[in-house]
N, C-alpha and C positions, 0 to 999 in steps of 0.2 A: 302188261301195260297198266292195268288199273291198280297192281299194287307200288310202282314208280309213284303213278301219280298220288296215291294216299300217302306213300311217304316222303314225296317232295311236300306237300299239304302240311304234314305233320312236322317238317323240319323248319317250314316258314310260320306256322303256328306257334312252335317254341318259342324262337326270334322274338317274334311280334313278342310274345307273352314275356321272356327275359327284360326284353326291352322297359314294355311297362311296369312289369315290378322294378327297374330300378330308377324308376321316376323320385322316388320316395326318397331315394340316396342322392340323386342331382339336387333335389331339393336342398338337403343336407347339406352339401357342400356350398350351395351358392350362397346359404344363411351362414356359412362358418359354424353348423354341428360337426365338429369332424369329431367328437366321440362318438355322435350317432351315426353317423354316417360309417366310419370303422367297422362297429358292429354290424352292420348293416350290409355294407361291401363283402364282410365277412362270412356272412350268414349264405349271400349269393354267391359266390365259392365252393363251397361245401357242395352247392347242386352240378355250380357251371366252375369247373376252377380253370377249363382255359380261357374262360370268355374273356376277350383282350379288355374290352372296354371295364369290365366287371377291374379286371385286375387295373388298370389305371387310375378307377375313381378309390380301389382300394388304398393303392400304393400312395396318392394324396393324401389321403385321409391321415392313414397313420403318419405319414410327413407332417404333416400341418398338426397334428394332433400329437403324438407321443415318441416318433422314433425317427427323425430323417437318416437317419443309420439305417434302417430297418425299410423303408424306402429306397434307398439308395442302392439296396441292395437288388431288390424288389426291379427294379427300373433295367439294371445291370443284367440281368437273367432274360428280361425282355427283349434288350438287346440283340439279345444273341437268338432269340425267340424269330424277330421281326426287325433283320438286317435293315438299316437304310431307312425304316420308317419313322418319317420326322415327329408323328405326335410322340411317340415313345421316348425320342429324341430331346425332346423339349421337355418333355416331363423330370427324363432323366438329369438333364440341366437343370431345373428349377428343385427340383429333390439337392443337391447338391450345395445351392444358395440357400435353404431351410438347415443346412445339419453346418453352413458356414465356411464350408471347402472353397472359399472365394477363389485362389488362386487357380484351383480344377476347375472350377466351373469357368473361368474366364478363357482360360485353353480350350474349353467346351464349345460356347458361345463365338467364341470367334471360328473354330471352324464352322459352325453353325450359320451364322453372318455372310461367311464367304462362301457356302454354296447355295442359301436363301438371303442373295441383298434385301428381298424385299417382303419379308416372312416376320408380321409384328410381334408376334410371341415372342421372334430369337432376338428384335433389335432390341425389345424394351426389357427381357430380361439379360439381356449385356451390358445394359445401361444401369440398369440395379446392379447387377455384378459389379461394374466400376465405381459405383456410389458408395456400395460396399467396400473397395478396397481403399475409398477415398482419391479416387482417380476422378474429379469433380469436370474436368475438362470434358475428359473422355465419355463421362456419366451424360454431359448435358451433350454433345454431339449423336450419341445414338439413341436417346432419348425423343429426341428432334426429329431422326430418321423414324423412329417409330410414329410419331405425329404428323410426318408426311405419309407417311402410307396409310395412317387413321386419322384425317385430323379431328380435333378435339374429345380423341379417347379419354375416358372418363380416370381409368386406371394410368392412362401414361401421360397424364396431367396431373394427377397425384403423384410418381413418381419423379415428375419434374419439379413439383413443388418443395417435397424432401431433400433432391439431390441437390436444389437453389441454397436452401437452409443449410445442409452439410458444408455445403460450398463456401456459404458467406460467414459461417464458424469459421470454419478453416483460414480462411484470411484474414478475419480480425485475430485471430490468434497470432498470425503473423505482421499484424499491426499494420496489417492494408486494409483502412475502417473504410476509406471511400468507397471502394471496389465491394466492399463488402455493403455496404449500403443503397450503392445503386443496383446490386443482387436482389434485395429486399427489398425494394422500391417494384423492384420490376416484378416481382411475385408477387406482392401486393397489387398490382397491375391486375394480374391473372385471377387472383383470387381476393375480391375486395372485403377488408373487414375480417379474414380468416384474424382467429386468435394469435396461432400459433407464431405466425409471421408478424403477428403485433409485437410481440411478447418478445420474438428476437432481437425485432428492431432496437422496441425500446431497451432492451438489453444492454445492445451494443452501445447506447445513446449514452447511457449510463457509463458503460467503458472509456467512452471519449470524453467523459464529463459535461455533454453538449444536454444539459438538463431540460432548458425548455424544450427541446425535442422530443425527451424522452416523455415528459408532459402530457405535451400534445399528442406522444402515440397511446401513452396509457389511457386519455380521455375517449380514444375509437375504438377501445378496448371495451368500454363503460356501456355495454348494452342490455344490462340483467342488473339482477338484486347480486350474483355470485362476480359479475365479471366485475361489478360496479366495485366491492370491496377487495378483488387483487389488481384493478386500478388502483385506488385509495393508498395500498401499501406501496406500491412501485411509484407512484408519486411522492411520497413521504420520503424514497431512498432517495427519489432526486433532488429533494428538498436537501437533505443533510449534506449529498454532498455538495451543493451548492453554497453551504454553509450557512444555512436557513431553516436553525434545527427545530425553533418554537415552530415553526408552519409544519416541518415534519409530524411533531405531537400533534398538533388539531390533526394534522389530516388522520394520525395510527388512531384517535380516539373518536373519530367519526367511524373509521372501520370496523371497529368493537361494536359501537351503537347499529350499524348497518347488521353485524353479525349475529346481533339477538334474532333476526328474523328468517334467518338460513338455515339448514341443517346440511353442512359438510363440515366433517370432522379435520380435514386438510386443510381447507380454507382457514377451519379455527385455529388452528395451532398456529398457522404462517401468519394469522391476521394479531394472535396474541403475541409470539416472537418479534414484529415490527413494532409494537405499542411498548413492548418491554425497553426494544432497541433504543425508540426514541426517549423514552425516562434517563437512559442513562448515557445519551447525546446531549440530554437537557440536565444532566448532575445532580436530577432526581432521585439518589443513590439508595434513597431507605424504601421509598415505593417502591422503585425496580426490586431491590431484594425480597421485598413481599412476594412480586408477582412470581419472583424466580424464583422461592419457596413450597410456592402454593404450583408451581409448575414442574418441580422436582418430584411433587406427590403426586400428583395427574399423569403424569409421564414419568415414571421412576426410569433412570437409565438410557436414556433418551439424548444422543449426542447435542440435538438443539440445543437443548437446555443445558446439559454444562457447558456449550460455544455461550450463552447467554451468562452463564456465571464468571465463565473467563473472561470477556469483554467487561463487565464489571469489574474483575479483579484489576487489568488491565489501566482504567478509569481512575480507580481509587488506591492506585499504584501497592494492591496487593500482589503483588508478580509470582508467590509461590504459590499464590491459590491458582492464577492462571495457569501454569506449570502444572500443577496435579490435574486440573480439568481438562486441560488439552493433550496430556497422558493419557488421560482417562479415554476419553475421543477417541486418539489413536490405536490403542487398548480394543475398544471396539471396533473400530472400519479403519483399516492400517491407511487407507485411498483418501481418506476424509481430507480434503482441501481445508476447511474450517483447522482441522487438526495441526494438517502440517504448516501450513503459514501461520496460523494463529500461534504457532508455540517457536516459531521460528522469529515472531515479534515479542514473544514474553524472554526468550534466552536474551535476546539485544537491551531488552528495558533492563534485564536481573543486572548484565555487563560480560555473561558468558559469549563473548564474541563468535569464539570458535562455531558452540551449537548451534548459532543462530545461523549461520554461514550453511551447517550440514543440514539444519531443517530446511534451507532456504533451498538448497541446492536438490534436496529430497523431493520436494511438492514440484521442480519444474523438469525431476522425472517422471513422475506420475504425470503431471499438465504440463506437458511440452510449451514453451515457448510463453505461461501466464503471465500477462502485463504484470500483475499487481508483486507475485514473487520477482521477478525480472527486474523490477523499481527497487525490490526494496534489495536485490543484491546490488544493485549498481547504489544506493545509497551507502550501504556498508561498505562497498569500493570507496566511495570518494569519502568516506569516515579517513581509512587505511591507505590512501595515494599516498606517498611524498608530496607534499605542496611546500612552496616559495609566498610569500607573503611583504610585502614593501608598501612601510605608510613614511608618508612625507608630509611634513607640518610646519606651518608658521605661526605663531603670536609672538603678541603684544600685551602693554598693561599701562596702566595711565601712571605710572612712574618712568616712562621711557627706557626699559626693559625689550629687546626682543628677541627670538631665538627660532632658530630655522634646524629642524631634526630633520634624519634620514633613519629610522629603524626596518632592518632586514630578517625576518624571521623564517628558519626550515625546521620544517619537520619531518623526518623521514623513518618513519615503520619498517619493520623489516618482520615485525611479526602482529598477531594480532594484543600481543602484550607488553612488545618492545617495541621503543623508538627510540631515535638519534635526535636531539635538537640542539641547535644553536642561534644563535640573537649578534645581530652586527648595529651599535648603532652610531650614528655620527649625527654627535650637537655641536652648531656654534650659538655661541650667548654676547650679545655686546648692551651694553648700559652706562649711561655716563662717559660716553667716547675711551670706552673698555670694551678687549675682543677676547675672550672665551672660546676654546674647542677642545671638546673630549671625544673621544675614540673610547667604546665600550666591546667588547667580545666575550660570550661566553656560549660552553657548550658544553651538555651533556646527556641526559638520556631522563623516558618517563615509561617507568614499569608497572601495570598492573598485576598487582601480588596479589589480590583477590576479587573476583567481581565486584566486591563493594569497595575494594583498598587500591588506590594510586600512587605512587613513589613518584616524584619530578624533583631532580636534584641537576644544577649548573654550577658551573663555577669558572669563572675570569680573570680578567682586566681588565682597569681604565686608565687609559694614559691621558695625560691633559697637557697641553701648550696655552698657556694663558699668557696674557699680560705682563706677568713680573714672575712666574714661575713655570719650570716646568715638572712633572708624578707621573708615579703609577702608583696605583694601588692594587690590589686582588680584590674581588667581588664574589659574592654566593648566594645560590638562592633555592634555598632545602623548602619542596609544598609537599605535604602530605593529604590526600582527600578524600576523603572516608562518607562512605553514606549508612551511620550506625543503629537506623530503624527508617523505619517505613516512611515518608514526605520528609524527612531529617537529610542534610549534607552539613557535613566538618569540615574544616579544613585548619591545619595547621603549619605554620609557616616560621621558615627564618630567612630575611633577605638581608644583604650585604650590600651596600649603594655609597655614591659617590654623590654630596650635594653638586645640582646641576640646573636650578631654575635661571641663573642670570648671572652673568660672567664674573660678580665680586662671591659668589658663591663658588661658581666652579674653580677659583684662585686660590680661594680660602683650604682647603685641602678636608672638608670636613667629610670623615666617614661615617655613615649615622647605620648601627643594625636593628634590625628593627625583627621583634618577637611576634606573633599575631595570629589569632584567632577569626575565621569567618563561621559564622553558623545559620541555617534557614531552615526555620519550620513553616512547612505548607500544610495545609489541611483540605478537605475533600470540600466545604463548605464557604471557600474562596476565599477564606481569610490566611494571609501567612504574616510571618515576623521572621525578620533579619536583624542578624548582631553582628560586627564588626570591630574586635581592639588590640590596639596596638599598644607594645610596649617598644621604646626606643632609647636607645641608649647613644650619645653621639662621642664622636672624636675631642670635642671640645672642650667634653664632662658634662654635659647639657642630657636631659632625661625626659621625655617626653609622654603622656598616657591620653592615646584619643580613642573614647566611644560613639561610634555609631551603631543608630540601632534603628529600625523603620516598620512601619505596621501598616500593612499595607490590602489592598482589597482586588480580587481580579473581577474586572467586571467582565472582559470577553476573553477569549480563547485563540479566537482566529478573527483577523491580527490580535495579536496580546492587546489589552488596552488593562491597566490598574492605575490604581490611585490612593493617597493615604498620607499620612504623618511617618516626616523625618526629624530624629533628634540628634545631636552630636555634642560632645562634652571634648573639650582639648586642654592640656596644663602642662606646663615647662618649668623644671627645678628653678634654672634662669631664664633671667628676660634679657636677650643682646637685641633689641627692636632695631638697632644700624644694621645690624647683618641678615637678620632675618623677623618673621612673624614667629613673636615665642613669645605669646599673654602667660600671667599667673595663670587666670583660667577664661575661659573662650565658653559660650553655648550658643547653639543657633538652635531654632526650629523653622519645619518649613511643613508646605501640603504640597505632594507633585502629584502629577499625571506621567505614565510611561505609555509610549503606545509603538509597537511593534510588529514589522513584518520581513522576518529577515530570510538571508540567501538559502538557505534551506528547504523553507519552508514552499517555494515555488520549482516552478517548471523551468526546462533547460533556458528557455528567456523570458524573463522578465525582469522590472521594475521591483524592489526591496526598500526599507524606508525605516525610519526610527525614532521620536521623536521623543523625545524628558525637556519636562517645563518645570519648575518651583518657585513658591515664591513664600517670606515668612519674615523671620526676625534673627539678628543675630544680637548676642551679648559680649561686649571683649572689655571685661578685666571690672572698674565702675563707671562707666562711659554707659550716655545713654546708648538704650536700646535702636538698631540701624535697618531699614527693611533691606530684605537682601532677595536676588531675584536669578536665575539661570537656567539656560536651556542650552539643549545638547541635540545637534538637529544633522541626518544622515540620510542618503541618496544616492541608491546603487542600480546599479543594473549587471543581470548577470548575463554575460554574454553566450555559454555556454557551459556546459556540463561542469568543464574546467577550468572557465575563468570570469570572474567577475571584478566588478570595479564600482568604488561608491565616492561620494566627498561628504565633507563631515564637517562642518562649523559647531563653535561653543563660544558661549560669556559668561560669565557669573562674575559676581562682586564680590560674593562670601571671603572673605577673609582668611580661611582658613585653607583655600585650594591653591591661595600666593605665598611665597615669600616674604612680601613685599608691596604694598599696596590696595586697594581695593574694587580692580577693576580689570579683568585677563578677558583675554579674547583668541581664540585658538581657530585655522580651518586647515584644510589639509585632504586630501586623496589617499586614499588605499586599496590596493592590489590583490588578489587572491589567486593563484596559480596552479593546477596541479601539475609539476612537471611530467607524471608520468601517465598513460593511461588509466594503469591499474598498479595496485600495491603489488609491490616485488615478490611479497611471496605464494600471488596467486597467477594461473597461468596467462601468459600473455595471450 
């Protein structure tokens, strides 16, 4: 009997003593040592290798630490150790979510659930489990279930908070931003002031373009010297796109000045890539290049920074540099979002349509469903529709001249290089109690033969029923347009036309062909020059040489707004001034403003607008000098993706834009249509 009892003594001695040594390894694990802890679980093995407990914080350890394979195995052998016991049960569950076996473990978890409704371990890791598979519904149901059987568990209120944020990703992805906002709203509910859930929001805030929100959340973000400076940047981004890029600069260069007194290395580089951003938002182009220099050598190799060189390239419409650095990018992280849309926007600017199409279509397999690729392939769609196009017009002129047109214009792609067009137009002209009408038609095709090279070749009829006669003639109209270096466009042209300003003209039978050159140089520094001339030769014998040519300044970007000096030179072999305006020689000058916000440039609805005013001198022939004044003034609204509609008034007196007289007045409505969804040769 007394030696039972010494060695029941000695077996509960052990215990105890097991016990307490592995206080050391509890410890371990609650701090997240789980390499000490490993070894340490390990160590007690080697004495106790069945103690269950011993092997459970073991089998953790290395989970959490170096091998959920190796655990899971671990767990598996337990099993079969200890039928039916739920801790082992649960371990082996949660080993399973560590090595990523989501779909196992969720087969797990739910038998798990349904013989423990009420067992918090198995609800809140099932509710990870669905978080994990992106099951965000299902994620926040047992999640919930876990917080009624514990409420405000500290762990399954963190897990509620991650599975919120998964969630409300997940649905602005799919461009349910409300849904995703009152997600985030309502976390922030739970946890006030958390970063994380700032940082989303104003994310998303950014996504929707709704900037002073974003704002406003990066200001509750602003509670430190570190938070205060990645507020600083995230307000800056919401600056530009607001299109308020000088306030973007002050604020990237208060960021800088905030950053001398921090030390994070991440902070720095994100706090210097937005300062860069905004230099070259603001056309600061030779600074920015400094910074990106001197950033090439600090971070050699570093995708940032060649995203930073590309956007430059991008900017100052070097397009092969962007091209090699977003190669480059991809070169390094095939995943790179920066890479893949970024080079998916430099093929569209170079004119490689194609590649821009396969980058585009690329990044929204890696980023399922990203607004920003998504825009810009439905942009390149409504490049490539079929569209229908109808302007209707009336003027007048203070010689009692007036004339009512109908021009119909298609264009229909059948590739990203090939198209079909044709041009329907119907003018009547009456003057002098004379009635004028010509029927014009032509059609034919416009091929890009090389990203920078375009062929658009037509060719027609114009039948006309005038007054005391009736023709036809043939018409043609050969453009070629070439973009032969960097901010340069060419074009060279032969058109074939029937005179048609005013009914004693469209009578008269005269065909006038006309030779001609357009050229525009732009530069990085906002000054461009355009040239314009024409060589004309007419039916009559009559020969005509007019130069235009304009220097002009941009002052903004968005909406267009420039301004500058027009010049034009006009001279006719002969003068028939009864029939038409044909000085020896002609000159005007003028100063205009252009200011610009056209259909493109907005969202599926809005308002678009267009405004040219000038005003200067003209010279015709030795006659004094005359001031001559016009504006050209336009008002749309797009009603949808696919169709928009604007009106359009004009006057001017210059001389040289009549026939006839010194005083035209034009207005008129036009049409924009995409007949089809999507261009024919991509899938319906």
């Amino acid at each position: 009997m007394k030696f039972y009892t010494l060695l029941l003594g000695a077996i509960f001695y052990t215990i105890s003593a097991v016990s307490q040594n592995m206080q050391d390894g509890f410890a371990m694990l609650e701090k997240g040592d789980f390499a000490g802890a490993e070894t340490f679980f390990e160590r007690i093995l080697q004495t106790y290798p069945n103690n269950k407990t011993a092997n459970i914080c073991y089998g953790r350890a290395v989970g959490l630490h170096s091998s959920p394979e190796k655990a899971t195995q671990l767990f598996t052998r337990m099993l079969n150790e200890y039928p039916n016991d739920l801790e082992v049960e649960l371990n082996y569950a949660e080993s399973l979510l560590w090595g990523k076996q989501f779909e196992k473990a969720e087969t797990v978890y739910a038998g798990l659930t349904e013989k423990h409704p009420d067992n918090f371990a198995a609800l809140l890791g099932y509710a990870n489990t669905f978080s994990n598979l992106k099951k965000y519904t299902e994620a926040l149901t047992y999640v919930n279930k876990a917080l009624a059987v514990q409420p405000g568990n500290a762990n399954a209120m963190v897990s509620k908070k991650y599975i919120r944020l998964g969630y409300a990703y997940q649905l602005s992805q799919n461009q349910r931003y409300k849904e995703a906002e009152a997600l985030l709203l309502e976390n922030l509910h739970d946890f006030p002031g958390d970063k994380d859930i700032l940082r989303n929001l104003a994310n998303l805030y950014l996504v929707t373009k709704e900037t002073d929100k974003a704002t406003e959340t990066y200001r509750k973000m602003a509670t430190s010297a570190k938070d205060s400076i990645e507020a600083l940047n995230g307000i800056a981004l919401a600056a530009h796109i607001a299109e308020e890029n000088k306030t973007a600069l002050e604020l990237a260069i208060l960021s800088q000045e905030l950053m001398r007194g921090v030390q994070d290395s991440i902070l720095e580089r994100r706090s210097k890539e937005r300062y860069i951003q905004a230099l070259v938002w603001n056309r600061k182009f030779a600074l920015a290049k400094q910074h990106i220099d001197s950033a090439f050598t600090t971070y050699p190799n570093e995708n940032w920074v060649f995203a930073l060189h590309a956007t430059l390239g991008m900017y100052t419409s070097n397009i092969k540099q962007s091209l090699n650095d977003y190669r480059t990018i991809l070169h390094n992280d095939t995943s790179s979002f920066d890479g893949n849309l970024g080079i998916a926007n430099a093929y569209f600017a170079y004119g490689d349509i194609d590649k821009a199409y396969e980058a585009a279509e690329q990044t929204l397999e890696i980023f399922a469903n990203q607004k920003d690729a998504m825009q810009f392939i439905k942009k390149l769609d409504a490049a490539y529709t079929p569209s229908l196009q109808e302007k209707l017009s009336f003027s007048f002129d203070n010689g009692k001249n007036t004339a009512a047109t109908s021009l119909t214009s298609l264009e229909f792609p059948v590739s990203t290089r090939f198209s079909f067009i044709g041009y329907y137009q119907y003018r009547v002209a009456n003057g002098n109690e004379k009635r004028s009408a010509m029927n014009n038609a032509e059609a034919g095709f416009s091929y890009r033969i090389h990203p920078k090279v375009r062929l658009q070749a037509t060719g027609g009829i114009s039948a006309v029923n005038s007054y005391s006669t009736r023709y036809q003639n043939g018409v043609a109209n050969v453009l070629l347009k070439i973009d032969p270096f960097k901010l340069q466009n060419l074009e060279l042209g032969f058109k074939s036309e029937m005179q048609n300003y005013n009914a004693d003209l469209i009578n008269s039978e005269i065909q006038t062909n006309h030779m001609f050159l357009n050229y525009n140089l732009s530069t990085n520094f906002k000054l461009g020059w355009f040239t314009q001339y024409y060589f004309t030769t007419q039916s009559d014998d009559n020969v005509r040489n007019l130069l235009f040519t304009s220097l002009y300044y941009n002052i903004l970007s968005k909406p267009v707004l420039k301004t500058g000096f027009n010049y034009q030179y006009i001279t006719f072999k002969n003068q028939v001034p009864t029939m038409y305006f044909s000085p020896a020689n002609f000159n005007s000058v003028e100063i205009f403003v252009d200011l610009l916000k056209d259909a493109n440039s907005i969202t599926t609805k809005g308002f678009y607008y267009g405004l040219s005013a000038a005003a200067g001198y003209q010279f015709i022939e030795e006659l004094p000098k005359d001031p001559t004044f016009r504006f050209h003034l336009t008002y749309g609204y797009k009603v949808s993706d696919r169709f928009a509609a604007n009106a359009y008034a004009m006057h001017s007196n210059i001389a040289s834009t009549t026939a006839a007289g010194y005083n035209y007045t034009e207005f008129g409505v036009q049409l924009k249509w995409l007949i089809l969804e999507k261009p024919v040769f991509r899938k319906q």
